[in-house]
C-alpha positions as CSV (number, residue, x, y, z in Angstrom):
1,X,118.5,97.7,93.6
2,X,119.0,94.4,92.1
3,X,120.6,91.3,91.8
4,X,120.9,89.6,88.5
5,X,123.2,86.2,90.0
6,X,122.2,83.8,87.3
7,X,120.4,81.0,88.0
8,X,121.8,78.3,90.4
9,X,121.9,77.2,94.4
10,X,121.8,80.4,96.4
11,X,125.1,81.3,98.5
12,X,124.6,79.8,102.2
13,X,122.9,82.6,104.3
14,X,124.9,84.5,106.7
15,X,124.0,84.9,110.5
16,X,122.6,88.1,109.7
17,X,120.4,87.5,107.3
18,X,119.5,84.1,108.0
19,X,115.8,85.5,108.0
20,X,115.4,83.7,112.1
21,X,114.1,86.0,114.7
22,X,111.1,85.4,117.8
23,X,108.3,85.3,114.9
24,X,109.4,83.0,112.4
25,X,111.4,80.6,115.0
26,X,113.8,79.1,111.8
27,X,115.1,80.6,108.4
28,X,112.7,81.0,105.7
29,X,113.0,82.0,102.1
30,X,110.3,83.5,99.6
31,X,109.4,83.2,96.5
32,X,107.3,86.5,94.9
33,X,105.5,86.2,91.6
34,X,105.7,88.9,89.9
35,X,105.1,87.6,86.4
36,X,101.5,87.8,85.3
37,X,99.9,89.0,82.1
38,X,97.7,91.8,84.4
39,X,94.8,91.2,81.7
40,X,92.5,93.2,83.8
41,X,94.4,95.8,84.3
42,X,94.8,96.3,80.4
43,X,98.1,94.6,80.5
44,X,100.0,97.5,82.8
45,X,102.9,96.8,84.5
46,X,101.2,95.7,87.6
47,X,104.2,95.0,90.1
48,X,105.6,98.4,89.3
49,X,102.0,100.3,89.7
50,X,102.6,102.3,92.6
51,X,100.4,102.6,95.9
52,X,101.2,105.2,98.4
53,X,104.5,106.0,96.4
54,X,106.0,102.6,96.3
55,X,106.0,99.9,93.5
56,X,103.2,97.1,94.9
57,X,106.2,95.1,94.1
58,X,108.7,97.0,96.5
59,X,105.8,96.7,99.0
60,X,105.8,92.9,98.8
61,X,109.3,92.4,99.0
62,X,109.3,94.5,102.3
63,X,106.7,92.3,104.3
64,X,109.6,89.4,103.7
65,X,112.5,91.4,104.1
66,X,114.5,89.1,106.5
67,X,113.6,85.9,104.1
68,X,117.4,84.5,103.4
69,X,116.9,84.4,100.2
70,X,114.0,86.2,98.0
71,X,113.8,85.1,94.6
72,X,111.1,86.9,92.6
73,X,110.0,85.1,89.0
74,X,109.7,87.9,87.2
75,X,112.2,89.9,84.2
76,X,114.6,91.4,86.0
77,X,114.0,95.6,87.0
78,X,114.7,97.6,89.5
79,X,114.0,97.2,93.0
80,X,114.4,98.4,96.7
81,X,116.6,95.7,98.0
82,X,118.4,93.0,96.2
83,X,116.8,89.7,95.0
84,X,117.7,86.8,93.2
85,X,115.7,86.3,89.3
86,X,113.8,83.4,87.8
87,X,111.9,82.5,85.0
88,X,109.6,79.8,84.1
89,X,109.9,78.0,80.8
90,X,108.4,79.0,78.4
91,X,107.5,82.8,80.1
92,X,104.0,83.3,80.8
93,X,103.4,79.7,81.9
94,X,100.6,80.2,84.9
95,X,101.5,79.8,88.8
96,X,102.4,76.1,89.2
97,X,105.0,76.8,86.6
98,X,106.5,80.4,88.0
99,X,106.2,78.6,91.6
100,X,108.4,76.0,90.7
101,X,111.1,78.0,88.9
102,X,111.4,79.8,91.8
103,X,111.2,77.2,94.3
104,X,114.5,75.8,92.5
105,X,116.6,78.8,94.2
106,X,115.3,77.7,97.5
107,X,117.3,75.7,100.2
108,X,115.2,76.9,103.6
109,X,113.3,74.5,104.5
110,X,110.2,77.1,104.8
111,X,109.0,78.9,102.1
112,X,106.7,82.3,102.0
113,X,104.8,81.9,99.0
114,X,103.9,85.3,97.4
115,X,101.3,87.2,94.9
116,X,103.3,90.9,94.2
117,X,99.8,92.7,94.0
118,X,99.5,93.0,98.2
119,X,99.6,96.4,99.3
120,X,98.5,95.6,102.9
121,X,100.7,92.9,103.5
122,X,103.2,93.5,106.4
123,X,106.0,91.3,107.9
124,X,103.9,90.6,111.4
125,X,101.1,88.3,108.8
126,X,104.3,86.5,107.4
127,X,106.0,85.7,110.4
128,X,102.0,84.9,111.5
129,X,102.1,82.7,108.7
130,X,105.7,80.9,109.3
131,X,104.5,80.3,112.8
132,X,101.0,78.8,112.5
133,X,103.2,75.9,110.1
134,X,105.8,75.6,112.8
135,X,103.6,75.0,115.0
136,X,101.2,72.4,113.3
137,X,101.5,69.0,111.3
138,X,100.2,70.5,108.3
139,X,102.0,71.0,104.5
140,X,101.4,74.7,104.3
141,X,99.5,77.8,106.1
142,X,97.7,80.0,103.7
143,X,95.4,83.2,104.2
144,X,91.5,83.8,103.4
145,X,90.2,86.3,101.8
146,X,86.7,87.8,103.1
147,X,84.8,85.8,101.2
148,X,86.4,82.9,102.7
149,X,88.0,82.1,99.8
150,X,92.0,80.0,99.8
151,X,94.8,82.5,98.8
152,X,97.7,80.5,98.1
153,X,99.8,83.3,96.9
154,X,99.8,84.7,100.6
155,X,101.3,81.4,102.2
156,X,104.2,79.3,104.0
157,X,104.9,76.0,103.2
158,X,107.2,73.1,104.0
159,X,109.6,73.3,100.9
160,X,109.8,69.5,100.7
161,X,105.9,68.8,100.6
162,X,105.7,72.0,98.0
163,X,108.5,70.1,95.4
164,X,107.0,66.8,96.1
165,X,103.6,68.1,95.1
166,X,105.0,69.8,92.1
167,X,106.8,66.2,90.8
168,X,103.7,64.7,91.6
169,X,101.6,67.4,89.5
170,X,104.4,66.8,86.6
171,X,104.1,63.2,86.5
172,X,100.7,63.3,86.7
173,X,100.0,65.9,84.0
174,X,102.8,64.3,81.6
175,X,100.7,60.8,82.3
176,X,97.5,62.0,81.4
177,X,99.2,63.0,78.0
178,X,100.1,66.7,78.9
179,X,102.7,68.9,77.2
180,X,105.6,71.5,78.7
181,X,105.4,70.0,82.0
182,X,103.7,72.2,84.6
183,X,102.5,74.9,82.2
184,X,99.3,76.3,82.1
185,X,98.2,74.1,85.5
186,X,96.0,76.0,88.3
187,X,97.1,76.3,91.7
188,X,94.2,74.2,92.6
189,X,95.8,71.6,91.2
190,X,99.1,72.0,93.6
191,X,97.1,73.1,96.8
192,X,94.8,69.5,96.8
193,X,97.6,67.6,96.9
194,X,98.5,69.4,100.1
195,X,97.5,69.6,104.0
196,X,96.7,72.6,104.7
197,X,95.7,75.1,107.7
198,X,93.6,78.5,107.3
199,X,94.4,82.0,108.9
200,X,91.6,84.4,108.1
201,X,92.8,88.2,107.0
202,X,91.0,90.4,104.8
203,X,93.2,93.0,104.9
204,X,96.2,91.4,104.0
205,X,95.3,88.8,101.6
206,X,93.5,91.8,99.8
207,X,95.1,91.9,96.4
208,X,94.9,94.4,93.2
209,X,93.3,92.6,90.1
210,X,91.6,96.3,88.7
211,X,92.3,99.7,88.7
212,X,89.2,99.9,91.3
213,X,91.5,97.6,93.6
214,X,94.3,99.8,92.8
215,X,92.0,103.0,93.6
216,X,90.4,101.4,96.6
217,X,94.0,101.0,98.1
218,X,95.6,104.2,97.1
219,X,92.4,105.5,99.0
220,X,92.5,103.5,102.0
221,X,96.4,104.5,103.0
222,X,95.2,107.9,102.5
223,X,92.7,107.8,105.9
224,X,93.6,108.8,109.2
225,X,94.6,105.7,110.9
226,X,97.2,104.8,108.0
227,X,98.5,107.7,106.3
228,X,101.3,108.9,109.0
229,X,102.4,105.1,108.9
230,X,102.1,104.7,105.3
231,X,104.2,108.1,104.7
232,X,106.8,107.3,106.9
233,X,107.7,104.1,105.7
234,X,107.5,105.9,102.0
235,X,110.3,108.3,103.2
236,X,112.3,105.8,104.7
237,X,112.2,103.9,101.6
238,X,112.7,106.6,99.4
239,X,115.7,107.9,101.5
240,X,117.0,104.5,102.1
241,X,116.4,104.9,105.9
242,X,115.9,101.3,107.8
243,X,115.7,102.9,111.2
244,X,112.4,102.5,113.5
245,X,111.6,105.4,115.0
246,X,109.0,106.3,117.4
247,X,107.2,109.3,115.4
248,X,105.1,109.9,118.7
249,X,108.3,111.2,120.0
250,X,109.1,113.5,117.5
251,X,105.6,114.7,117.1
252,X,105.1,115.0,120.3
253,X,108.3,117.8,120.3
254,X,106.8,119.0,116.8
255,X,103.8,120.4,118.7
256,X,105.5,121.7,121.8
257,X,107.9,123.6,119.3
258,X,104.7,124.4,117.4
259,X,102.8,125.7,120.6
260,X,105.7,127.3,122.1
261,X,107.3,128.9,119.5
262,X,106.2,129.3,116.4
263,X,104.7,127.1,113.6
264,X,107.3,127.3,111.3
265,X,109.7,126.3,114.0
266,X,108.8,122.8,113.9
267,X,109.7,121.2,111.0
268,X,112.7,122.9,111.0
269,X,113.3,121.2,114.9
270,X,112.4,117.7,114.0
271,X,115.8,118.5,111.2
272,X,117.5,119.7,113.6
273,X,116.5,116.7,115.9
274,X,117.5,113.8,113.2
275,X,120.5,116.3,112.6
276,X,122.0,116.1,116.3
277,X,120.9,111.9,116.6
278,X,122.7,111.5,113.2
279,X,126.0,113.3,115.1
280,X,125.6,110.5,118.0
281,X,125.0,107.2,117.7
282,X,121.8,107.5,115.4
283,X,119.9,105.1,116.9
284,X,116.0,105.3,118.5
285,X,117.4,106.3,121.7
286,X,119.8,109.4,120.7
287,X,116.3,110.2,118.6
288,X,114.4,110.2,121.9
289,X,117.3,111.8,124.2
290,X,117.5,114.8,121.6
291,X,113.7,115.0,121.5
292,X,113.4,115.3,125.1
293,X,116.1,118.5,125.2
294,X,114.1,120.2,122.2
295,X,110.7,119.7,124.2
296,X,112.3,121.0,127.7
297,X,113.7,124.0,125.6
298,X,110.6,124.8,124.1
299,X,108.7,124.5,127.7
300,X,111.2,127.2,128.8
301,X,110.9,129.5,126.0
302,X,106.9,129.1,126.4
303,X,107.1,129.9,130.2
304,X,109.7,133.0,129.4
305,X,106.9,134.5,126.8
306,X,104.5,133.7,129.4
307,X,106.0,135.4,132.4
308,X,105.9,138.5,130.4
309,X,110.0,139.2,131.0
310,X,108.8,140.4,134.9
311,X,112.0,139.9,136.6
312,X,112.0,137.0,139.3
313,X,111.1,137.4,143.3
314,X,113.5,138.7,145.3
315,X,113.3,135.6,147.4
């Protein structure tokens, strides 16, 4: 899904997306790039390279789904949800440049600054992020990587200090005799200008720069404390499902069907489950309500089988 508005002052962010909520404490916006020449990765297309069944990309632009405006600097393609498109001029013109073309379709007065190569990254380090700004005197908050090294593609920043860094990087460069402006300038350059504070996370500021990144993390979201997660959320995405749902419920009837019917019985009950919810209101709680009938049902039919159809005392 996409949305190719041309370039200009995003429309004013309704109450429903205004991107608030108890995390973030004010509305935010984010800027992804997703622009880069992927040399080490043989020049692939590495936004769209998929981990876990879902674009990088589409991965990113979950962990900042309630941003009021997402603007990813990029050519436009296809994606989950909609977003706004930039470009820096000329194309291909390094970070400092992409950042500032899509800092131009900002209005928030936070921004959530954003590599699109993060497979880990989740909405609780963003609002983490948002909140550890609010909360200080300081320009921007960024992640560290394990080696302790600055990752200002996984950051929030004041939108004012970010653009009056960037005029001051622009008049700089053009003084020193520079050419196309901010083109070609490392993000060094921007983040020195700038006060900054540190949250450490190795997980999410992990990003994919090789095919062994990209292997490490396919791997990783196949173990046994992530994969259930990591294929639910696939689904949902692939089905266009935003509910939450609490899988222990439904697993937890999954195996009582299992146990106390038959095997085959349970995948068939959890469809039967979303089926009846879907009929109701469709919301967590008709999810849990029709999970609770399906596991008393299948404790009766277990005790039936295990009576061994003796008819009942005569009392």
């Amino acid at each position: 899904m996409t949305d190719n508005a041309p370039a200009g002052p995003p429309p004013a962010a309704s109450p429903e997306s205004s991107g608030s909520g108890p995390a973030t404490g004010a509305p935010y916006d984010a800027v992804v790039l997703a622009g880069g020449g992927a040399r080490r990765l043989g020049g692939a297309d590495k936004p769209g390279v998929q981990v876990g069944g879902r674009a990088l990309l589409d991965r990113v632009l979950a962990a900042c789904a309630d941003a009021a405006t997402t603007v990813v600097v990029a050519d436009p393609r296809a994606t989950a949800r909609p977003v706004r498109w930039a470009r820096e001029e000329p194309a291909g013109g390094g970070p400092v440049a992409a950042l500032d073309a899509g800092l131009r379709l900002t209005t928030a007065e936070y921004a959530v600054v954003l590599s699109a190569d993060l497979p880990f990254l989740g909405a609780d380090t963003v609002h983490r992020l948002l909140a550890a700004l609010r909360d200080s005197d300081a320009d921007g908050a960024m992640l560290t990587d394990d080696d302790g090294r600055d990752q200002p593609l996984v950051a929030a920043y004041r939108t004012a200090s970010l653009r009056d860094a960037l005029a001051g990087l622009a008049t700089e460069h053009a003084e020193r005799g520079g050419q196309g402006g901010l083109t070609g300038l490392p993000l060094r350059r921007l983040t020195g200008a700038l006060r900054l504070t540190r949250l450490t996370d190795p997980l999410a500021s992990f990003d994919c720069d090789t095919w062994e990144d990209i292997a490490h993390a396919r791997a990783r979201i196949r173990e046994h404390g992530h994969v259930l997660n990591e294929w639910i959320t696939a689904v949902k995405n692939e089905l266009g499902i935003e509910l939450d749902v609490d899988t222990r419920v439904l697993l937890d009837a999954a195996r009582d069907v299992a146990h106390g019917v038959a095997r085959p019985a349970a995948p068939l009950t959890t469809f039967l489950i979303g089926y009846a919810a879907a009929q109701g209101k469709g919301d967590p709680a008709s999810i849990a309500e029709a999970s609770a009938k399906v596991a008393d049902l299948a404790i009766r039919w277990e005790a039936e089988h295990s009576g061994g159809g003796s008819a009942p005392d005569a009392g």
